[in-house]
Every structure is written in structure tokens, then in C-alpha cells.
N, C-alpha and C positions, 0 to 999 in steps of 0.2 A: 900169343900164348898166355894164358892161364895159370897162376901159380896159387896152389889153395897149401893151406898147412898141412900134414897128412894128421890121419887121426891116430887118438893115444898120445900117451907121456910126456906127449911137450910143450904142454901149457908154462908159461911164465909167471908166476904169482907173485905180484908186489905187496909183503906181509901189512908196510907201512902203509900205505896206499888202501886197504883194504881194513885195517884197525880204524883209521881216520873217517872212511867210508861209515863205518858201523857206528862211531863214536854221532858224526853227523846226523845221521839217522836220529839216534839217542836225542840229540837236543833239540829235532825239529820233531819228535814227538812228545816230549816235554815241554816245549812252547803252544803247541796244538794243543793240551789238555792243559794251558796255564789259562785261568781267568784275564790277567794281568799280564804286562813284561817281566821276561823271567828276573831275578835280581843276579847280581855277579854272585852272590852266593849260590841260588840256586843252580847257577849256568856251572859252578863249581863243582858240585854233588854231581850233576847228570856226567860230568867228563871225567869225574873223579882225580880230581885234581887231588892230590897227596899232602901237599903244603898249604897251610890255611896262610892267606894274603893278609900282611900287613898294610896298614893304614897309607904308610906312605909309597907303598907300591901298587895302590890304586892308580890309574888313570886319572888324571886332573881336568874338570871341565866336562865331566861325563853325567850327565841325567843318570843317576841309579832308581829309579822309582818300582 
């Protein structure tokens, strides 16, 4: 036996899952029209990051180019 969902109203939508989705999107088509690798700045702006990053909460050891 077969069990299908029936149709209408009962889809589940995960809000986070689905922001995260769109965001992704966002910065793999911002990379796609980048000459270059994107900078943490730039990868900042496409995600809209709120808080500009301090110096010492960079990543250590990380190629920014």
C-alpha cells in the first residue's frame, strides 16, 4: 500500500531553511558575476550582514585576497 500526502493545506514550510536557501542563492550569484574571489567584505553585503566585523574577529590564517 501506497501512501501519497493528500492535496491542499498541508505542506510544511521550514521559514529558516528556506531564508538560508535564498540567501545561498544570493552569494552564488554574486560570486558568478565576481571577476575575483569575493572579499569577506563583499560575502558581508550579499548576506547583509548588520554588524561590520572587527579586525580581531576576522578568521586568522585565511587568504583574503
Amino acid at each position: 500500500m501506497t501512501h501519497v500526502a493528500p492535496l491542499g493545506g498541508t505542506a510544511v514550510q521550514d521559514h529558516v531553511a528556506l531564508a538560508e536557501i535564498e540567501l545561498c542563492g544570493e552569494l552564488i550569484i554574486a560570486a558568478s558575476a565576481a571577476e575575483d574571489r569575493l572579499s569577506l567584505e563583499s560575502i558581508d553585503a550579499v548576506l547583509r550582514v548588520a554588524e561590520e566585523r572587527k579586525p580581531a574577529d576576522r578568521p586568522r590564517g585565511r587568504d583574503r585576497r
